[in-house]
C-alpha positions as CSV (number, residue, x, y, z in Angstrom):
1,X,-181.9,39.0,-97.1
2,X,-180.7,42.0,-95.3
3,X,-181.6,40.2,-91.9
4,X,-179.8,37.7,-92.8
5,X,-176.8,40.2,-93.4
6,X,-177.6,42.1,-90.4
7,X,-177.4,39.2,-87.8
8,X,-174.1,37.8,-89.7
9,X,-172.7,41.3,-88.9
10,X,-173.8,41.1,-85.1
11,X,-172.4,37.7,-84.8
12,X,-169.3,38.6,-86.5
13,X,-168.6,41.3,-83.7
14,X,-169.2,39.0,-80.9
15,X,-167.7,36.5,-82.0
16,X,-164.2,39.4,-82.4
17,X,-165.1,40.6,-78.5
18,X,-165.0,37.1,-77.5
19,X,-161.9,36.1,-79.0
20,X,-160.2,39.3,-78.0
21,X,-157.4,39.4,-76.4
22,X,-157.5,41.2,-72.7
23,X,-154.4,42.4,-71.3
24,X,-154.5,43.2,-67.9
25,X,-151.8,46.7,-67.2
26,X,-150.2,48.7,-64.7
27,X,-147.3,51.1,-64.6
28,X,-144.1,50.4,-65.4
29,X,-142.9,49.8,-61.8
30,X,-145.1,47.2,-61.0
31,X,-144.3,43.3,-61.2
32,X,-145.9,41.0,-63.8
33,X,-149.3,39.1,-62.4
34,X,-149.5,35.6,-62.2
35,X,-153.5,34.6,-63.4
36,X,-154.0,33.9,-59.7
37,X,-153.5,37.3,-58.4
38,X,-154.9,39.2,-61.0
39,X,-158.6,37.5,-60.0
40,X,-158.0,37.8,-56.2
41,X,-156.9,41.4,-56.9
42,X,-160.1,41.8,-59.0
43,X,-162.3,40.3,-56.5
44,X,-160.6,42.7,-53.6
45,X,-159.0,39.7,-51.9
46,X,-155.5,40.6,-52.6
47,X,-155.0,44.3,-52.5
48,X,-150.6,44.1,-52.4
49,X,-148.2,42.9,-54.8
50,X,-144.2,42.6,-54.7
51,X,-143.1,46.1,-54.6
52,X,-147.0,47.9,-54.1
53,X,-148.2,48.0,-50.7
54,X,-151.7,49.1,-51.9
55,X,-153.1,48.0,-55.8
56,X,-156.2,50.4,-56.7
57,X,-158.2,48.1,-59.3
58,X,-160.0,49.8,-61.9
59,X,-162.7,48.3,-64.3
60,X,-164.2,49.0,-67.6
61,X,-167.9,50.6,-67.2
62,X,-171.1,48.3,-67.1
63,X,-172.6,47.1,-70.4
64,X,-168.6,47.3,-71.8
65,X,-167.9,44.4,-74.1
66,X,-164.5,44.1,-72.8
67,X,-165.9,44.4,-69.4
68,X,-168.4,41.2,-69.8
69,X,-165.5,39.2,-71.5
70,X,-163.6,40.0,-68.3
71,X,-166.1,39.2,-66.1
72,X,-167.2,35.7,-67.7
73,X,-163.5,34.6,-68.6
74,X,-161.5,35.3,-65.4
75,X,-163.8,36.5,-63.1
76,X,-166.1,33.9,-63.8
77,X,-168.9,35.6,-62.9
78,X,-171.7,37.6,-64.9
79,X,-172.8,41.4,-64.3
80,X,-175.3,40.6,-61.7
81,X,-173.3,38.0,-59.8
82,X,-170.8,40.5,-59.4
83,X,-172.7,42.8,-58.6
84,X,-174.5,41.1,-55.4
85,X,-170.5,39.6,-54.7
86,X,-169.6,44.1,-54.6
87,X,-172.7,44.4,-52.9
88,X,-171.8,41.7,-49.9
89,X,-168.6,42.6,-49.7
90,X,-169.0,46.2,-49.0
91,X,-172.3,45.4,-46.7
92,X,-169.5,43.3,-44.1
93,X,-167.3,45.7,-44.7
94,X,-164.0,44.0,-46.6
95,X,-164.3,46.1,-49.4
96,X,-165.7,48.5,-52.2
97,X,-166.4,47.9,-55.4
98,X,-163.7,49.6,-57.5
99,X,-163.9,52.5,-59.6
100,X,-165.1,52.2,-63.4
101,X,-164.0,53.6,-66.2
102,X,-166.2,55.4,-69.3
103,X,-163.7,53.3,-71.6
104,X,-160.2,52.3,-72.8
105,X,-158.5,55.6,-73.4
106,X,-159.6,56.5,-70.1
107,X,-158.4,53.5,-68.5
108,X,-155.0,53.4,-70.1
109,X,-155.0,57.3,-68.8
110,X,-155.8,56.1,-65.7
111,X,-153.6,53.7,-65.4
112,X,-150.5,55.1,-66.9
113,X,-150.6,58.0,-63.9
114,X,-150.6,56.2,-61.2
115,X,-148.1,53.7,-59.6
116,X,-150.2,51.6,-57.7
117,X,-153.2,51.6,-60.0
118,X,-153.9,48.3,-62.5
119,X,-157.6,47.6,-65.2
120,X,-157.8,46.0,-67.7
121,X,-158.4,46.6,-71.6
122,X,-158.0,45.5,-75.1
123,X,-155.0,44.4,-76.5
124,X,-155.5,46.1,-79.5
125,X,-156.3,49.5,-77.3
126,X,-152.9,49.6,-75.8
127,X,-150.1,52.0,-75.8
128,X,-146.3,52.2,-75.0
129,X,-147.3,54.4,-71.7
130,X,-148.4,51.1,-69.8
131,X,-146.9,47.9,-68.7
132,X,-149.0,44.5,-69.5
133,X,-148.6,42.5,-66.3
134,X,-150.6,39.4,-67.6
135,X,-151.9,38.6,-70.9
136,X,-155.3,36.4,-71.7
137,X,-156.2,34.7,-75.1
């Protein structure tokens, strides 16, 4: 009986990761995203936006649930496929994989000091010291 509990619980927290809502954010100065340029700007193939000459992209840290939703959702790509995309893409030399952060807090952190710098987190991490620029169900 308590394995039954046990994987009930598991899936129960999955399913909440899953069905969590990701906002991507950026400072205040910067322009909402359109769901577009949030993936090229993800993927390093936008790296300007109305107003930013330069965008710094940060991500969550590997094995982050947040992070795999983000990945499978807009990205469309799982941990590994990214990985070997990062890896190509810095081998011909258009670009590095971005910067990763230990978690939310440190994202929003992040974030919120910069004006050219976007990630993405939680909705239910977020603060008043951030801007959303585009909002996923």
């Amino acid at each position: 009986m308590k394995w039954y509990f046990l994987m009930f619980a598991i899936l129960l927290g999955f399913a909440n990761v899953a069905n969590a809502e990701i906002v991507v954010i950026g400072s205040k100065n910067m322009p909402e995203l359109s769901k577009s340029q949030v993936k090229s700007l993800f993927l390093g193939k936008l790296n300007k936006v109305e107003g930013v000459d330069l965008v710094k992209v940060l991500y969550l840290k590997k094995g982050d649930a947040t992070r795999k939703t983000f990945n499978k959702k807009i990205l469309k790509k799982r941990e590994n496929q990214l990985k070997s995309y990062w890896t190509k893409m810095m081998f011909t030399g258009e670009g590095k994989m971005p910067e990763s952060m230990p978690d939310a807090a440190a994202m929003i952190a992040s974030v919120s000091g910069s004006n050219n710098t976007i990630g993405y987190v939680n909705a239910a991490s977020l603060n008043d010291s951030v801007k959303v620029l585009y909002k996923f169900d």
